[in-house]
C-alpha positions as CSV (number, residue, x, y, z in Angstrom):
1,X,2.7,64.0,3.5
2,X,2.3,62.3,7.0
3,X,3.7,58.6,7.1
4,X,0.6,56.8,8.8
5,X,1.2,52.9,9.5
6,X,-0.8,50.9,7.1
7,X,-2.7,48.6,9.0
8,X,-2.0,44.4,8.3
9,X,-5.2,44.4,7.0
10,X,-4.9,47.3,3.6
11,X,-1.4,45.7,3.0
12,X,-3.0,42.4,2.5
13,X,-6.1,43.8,0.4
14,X,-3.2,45.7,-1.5
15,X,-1.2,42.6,-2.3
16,X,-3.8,39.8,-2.3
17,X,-3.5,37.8,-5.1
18,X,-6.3,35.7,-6.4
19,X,-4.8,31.8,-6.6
20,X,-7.1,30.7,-9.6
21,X,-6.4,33.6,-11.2
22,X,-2.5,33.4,-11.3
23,X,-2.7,29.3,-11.7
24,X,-4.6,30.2,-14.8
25,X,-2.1,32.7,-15.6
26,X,0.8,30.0,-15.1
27,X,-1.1,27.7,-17.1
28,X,-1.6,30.1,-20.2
29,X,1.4,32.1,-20.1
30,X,4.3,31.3,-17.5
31,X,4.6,27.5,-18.1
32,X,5.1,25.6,-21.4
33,X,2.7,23.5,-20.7
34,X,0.5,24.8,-24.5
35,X,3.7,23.3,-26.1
36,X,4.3,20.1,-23.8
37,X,5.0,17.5,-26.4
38,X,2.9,14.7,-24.1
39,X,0.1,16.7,-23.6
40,X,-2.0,15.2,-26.7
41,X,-1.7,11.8,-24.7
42,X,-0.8,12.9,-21.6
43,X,-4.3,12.1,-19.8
44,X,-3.9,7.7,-21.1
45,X,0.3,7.7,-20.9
46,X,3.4,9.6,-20.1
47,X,6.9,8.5,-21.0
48,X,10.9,9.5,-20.0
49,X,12.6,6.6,-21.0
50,X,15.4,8.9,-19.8
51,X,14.5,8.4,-16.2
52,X,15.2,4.6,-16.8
53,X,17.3,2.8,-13.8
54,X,18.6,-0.9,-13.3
55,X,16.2,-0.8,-10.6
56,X,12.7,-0.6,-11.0
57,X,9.2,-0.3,-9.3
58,X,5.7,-1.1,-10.7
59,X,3.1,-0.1,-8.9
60,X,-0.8,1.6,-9.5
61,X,-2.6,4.0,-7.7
62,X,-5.9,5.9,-7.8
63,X,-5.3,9.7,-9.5
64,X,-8.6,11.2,-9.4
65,X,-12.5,9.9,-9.4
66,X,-11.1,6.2,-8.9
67,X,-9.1,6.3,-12.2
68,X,-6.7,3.7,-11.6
69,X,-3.1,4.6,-13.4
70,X,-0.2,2.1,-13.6
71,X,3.2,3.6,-12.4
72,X,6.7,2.9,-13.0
73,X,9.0,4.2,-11.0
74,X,13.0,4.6,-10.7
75,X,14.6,3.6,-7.6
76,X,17.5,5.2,-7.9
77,X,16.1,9.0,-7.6
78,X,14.6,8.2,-3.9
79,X,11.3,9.9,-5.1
80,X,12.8,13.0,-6.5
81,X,13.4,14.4,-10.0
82,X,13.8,11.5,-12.5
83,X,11.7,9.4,-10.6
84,X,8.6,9.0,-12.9
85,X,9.8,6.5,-15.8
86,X,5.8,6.4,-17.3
87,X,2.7,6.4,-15.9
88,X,-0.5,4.8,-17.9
89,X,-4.2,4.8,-17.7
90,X,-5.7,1.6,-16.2
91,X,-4.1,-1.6,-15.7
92,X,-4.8,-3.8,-18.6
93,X,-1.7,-5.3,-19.2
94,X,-2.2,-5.2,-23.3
95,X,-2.6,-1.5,-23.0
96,X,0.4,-1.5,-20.9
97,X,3.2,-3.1,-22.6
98,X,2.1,-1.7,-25.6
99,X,3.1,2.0,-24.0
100,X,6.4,0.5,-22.2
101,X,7.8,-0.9,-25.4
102,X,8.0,2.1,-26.8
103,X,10.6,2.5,-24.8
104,X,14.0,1.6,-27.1
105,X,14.6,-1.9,-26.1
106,X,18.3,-1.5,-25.1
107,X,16.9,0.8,-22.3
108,X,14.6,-1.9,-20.9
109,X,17.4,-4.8,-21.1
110,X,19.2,-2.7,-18.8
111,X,16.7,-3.5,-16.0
112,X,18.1,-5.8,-14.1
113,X,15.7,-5.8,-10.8
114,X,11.6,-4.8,-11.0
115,X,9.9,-5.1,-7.4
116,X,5.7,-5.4,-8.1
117,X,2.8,-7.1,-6.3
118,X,1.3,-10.4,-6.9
119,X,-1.3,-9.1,-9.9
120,X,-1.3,-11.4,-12.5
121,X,-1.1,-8.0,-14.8
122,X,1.8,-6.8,-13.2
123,X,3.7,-10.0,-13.8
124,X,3.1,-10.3,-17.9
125,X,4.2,-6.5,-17.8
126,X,7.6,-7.0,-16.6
127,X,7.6,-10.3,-18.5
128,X,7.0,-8.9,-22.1
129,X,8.9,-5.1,-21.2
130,X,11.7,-6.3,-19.0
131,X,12.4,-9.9,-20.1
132,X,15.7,-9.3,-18.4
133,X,15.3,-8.3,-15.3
134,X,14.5,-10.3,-12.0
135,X,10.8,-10.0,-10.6
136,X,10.6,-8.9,-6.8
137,X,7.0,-9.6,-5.0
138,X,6.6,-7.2,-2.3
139,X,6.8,-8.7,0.9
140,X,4.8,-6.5,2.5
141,X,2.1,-7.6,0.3
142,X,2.7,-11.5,0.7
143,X,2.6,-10.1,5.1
144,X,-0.6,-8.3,4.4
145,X,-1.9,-11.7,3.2
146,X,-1.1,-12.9,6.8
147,X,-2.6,-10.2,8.7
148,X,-6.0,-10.0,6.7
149,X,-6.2,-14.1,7.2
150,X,-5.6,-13.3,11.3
151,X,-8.3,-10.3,10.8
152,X,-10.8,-12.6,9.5
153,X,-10.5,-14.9,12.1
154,X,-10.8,-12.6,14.9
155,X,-13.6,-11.0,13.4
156,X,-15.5,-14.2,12.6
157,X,-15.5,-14.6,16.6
158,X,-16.7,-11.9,17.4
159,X,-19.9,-12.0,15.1
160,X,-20.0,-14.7,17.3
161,X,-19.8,-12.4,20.4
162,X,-22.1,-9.9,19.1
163,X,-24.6,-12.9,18.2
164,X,-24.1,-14.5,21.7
165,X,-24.4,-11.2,24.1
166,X,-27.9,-10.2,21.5
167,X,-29.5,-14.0,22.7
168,X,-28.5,-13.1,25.9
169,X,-29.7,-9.5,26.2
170,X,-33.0,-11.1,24.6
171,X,-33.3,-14.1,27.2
172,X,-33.1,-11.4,30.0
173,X,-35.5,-9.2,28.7
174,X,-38.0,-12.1,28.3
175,X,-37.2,-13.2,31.9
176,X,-38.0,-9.3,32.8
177,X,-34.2,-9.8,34.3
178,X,-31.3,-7.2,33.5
179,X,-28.4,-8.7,31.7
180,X,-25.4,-7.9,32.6
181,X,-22.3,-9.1,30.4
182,X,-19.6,-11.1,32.1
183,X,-16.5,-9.0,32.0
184,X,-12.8,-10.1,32.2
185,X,-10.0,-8.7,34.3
186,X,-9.1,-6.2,32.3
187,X,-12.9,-4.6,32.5
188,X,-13.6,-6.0,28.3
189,X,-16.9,-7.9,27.4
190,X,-16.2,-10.4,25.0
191,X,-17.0,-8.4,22.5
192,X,-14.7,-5.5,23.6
193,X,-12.0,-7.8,23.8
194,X,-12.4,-8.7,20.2
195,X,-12.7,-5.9,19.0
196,X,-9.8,-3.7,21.2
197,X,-7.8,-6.4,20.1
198,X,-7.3,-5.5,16.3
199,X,-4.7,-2.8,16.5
200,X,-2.2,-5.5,18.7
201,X,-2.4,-8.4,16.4
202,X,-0.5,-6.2,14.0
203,X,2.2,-5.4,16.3
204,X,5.0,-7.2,17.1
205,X,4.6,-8.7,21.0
206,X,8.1,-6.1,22.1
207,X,6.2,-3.2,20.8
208,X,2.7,-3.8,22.6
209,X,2.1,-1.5,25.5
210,X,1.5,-2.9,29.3
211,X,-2.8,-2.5,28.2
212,X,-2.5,-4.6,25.1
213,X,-0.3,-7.2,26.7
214,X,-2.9,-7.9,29.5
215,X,-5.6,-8.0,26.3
216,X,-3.5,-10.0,24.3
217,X,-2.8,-12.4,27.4
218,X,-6.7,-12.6,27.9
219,X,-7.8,-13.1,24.0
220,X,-5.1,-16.1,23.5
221,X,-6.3,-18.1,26.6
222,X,-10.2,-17.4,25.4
223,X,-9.2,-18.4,22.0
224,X,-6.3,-20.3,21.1
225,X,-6.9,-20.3,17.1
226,X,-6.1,-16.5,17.3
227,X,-3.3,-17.5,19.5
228,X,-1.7,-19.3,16.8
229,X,-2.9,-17.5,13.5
230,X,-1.1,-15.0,15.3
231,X,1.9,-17.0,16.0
232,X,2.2,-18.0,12.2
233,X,1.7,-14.1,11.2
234,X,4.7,-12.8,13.4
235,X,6.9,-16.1,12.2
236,X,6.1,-15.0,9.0
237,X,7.4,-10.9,9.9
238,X,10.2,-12.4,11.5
239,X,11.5,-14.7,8.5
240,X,11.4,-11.2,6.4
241,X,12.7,-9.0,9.2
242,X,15.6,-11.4,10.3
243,X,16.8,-13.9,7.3
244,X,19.9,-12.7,5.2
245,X,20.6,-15.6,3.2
246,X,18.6,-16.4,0.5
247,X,18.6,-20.3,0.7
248,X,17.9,-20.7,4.7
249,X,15.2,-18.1,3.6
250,X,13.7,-21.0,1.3
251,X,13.9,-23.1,3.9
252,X,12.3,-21.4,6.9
253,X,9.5,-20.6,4.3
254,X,8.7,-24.1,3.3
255,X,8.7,-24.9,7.0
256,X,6.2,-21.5,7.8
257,X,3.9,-23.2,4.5
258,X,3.6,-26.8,6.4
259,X,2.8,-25.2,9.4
260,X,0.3,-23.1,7.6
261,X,-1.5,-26.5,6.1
262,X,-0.9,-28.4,8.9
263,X,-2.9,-25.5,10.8
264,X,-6.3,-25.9,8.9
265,X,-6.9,-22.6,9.2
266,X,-9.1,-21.9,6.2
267,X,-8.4,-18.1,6.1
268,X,-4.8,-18.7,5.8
269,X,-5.6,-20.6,2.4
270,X,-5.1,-17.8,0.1
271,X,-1.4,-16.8,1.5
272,X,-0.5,-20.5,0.9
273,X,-1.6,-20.9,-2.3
274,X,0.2,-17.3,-3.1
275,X,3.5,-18.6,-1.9
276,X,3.4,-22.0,-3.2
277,X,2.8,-20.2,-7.3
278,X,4.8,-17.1,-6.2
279,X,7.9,-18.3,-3.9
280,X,10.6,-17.4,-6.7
281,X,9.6,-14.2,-6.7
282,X,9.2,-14.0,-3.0
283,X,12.7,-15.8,-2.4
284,X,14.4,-12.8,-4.7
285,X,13.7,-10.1,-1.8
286,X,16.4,-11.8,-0.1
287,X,18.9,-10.9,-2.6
288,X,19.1,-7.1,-2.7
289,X,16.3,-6.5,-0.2
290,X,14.4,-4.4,-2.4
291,X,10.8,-3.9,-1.6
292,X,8.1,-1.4,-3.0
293,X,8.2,0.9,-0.5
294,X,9.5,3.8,-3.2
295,X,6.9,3.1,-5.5
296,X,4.5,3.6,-2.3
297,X,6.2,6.4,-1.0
298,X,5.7,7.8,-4.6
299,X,2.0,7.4,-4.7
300,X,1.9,9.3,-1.5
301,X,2.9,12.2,-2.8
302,X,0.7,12.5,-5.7
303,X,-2.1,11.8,-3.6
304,X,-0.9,15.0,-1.0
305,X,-0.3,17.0,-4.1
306,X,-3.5,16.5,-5.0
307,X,-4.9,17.2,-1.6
308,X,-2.9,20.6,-2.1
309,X,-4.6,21.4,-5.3
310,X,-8.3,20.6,-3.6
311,X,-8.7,17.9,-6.1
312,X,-7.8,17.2,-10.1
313,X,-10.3,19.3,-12.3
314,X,-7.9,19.3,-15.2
315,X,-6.2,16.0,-15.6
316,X,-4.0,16.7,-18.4
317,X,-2.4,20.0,-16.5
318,X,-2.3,18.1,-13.4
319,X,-0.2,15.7,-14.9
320,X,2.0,18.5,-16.7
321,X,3.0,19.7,-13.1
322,X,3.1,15.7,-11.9
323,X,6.2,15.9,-14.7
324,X,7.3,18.9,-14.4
325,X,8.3,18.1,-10.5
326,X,9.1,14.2,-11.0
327,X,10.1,13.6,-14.4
């Protein structure tokens, strides 16, 4: 018999392999997953109280048609195997704690460190399940408090803006004249500026690039409330980024809070209000550090692994594999 090449395309209709069919396949007959001793409860709570660590994250994130699921994590496994401690439908903390204590309680007193965010929820959950441990508040949470206050600001001007150049553009066209926008230096409209401006108020000043410094150098002499909303927001970064010891943290803090009130900025009111109920929790990043970054890092994933399955139609296997791979 004559050896003719077989062309790219038979060899892959010869080898094709349809990927519903063999993920049905794995699901029915390669995995375990019939025999999974969580999957009667698996879709409202998953345990490994073996995964436990003296360092903790609690965290929730969105798993599929805006389900929300609270998420405890393990620091220690840097987001591999043994990193899922339990993951629970919702985030009603009743529901909750009733799940994470059935977890034996010498495991939980072990916990000496759980980093969260400022949710009321969160806090009674590592109250009631870790009594032992030290709470952590994110700080990038308390700084995203900062930057949506200096958001709000710049955006309330330039409403203004976009109110201001409208009467203008309407006077014109009533004196049959053509308007024309006054335009900085840097070729922005008002309303430009405002708006090009949003990406360099997040930035630190060293990081901006020659464009946003002219912009930025523009947008604090037009407005110098920005100017200093701003100045609070970095002072704020800087006091995380830069402080080591805990007690000149507390001090620097109480100092950024007066500056805050003395500011009478009114969109600033909620970060003030967090750190005057929350500063012991915010003072105890300065001990180890420890921030939620894992816990974010974690929800990450589960979102791309979801993008890599188009989706979750079956919640209960998803979660099987979620396990399989992290628990």
């Amino acid at each position: 018999m004559d050896n003719y090449p077989i062309s790219s395309k038979s060899l892959e209709k010869h080898y094709h392999i349809n990927g519903d069919h063999f993920g049905q396949q794995y699901k029915d007959h390669l995995s375990d997953y019939h025999v999974w001793d969580q999957k009667s409860h698996a879709e409202d709570w998953m345990l490994f109280p073996d995964n436990i660590g003296t360092r903790l994250s609690l965290d929730e994130t969105s798993l599929s048609n805006g389900e929300l699921y609270t998420i405890l994590t393990n620091k220690a496994a840097k987001g591999q195997k043994g990193v899922l401690v339990a993951m629970v439908k919702g985030t009603k903390s009743e529901s909750i704690i009733e799940i994470l204590k059935r977890i034996p309680k010498r495991l939980r007193d072990k916990v000496e460190e759980v980093t969260l965010d400022m949710a009321s929820s969160m806090n009674l959950i590592v109250k009631h399940c870790f009594g032992k441990s030290t709470k952590v508040i994110d700080r990038f949470h308390v700084q995203k408090l900062a930057y949506d206050a200096l958001q709000e600001m710049r955006i309330k001007h330039r409403w203004d803006a976009i109110d201001e150049e409208s009467n203008a553009t309407d006077n014109a066209r009533w004196e049959k004249e053509e308007y024309v926008p006054f335009r900085f230096e840097n070729g922005d409209t008002k309303k430009q500026l405002l708006a090009r401006s949003r990406y360099l108020l997040f930035k630190s000043p060293d990081k901006w690039s020659h464009t946003q410094k002219v912009r930025a150098k523009i947008l604090f002499a037009q407005y110098p409330d920005i100017k200093k909303a701003f100045s609070l927001t970095h002072s704020l970064r800087m006091i995380f980024s830069h402080t080591k010891d805990k007690g000149v943290a507390f001090t620097k803090l109480a100092r950024w809070y007066n500056d805050v009130t003395e500011s009478g900025f009114r969109a600033f009111n909620t970060i003030s209000a967090t750190i005057y109920t929350h500063y012991k929790e915010i003072l105890n990043f300065f001990d180890n550090r420890s921030t939620n970054a894992s816990a974010e890092s974690f929800n990450a994933k589960l979102k791309a692994f979801r993008t890599t399955l188009r989706g979750v139609r079956d919640v209960t296997f998803f979660l099987f594999r979620v396990a399989k791979i992290y628990a």
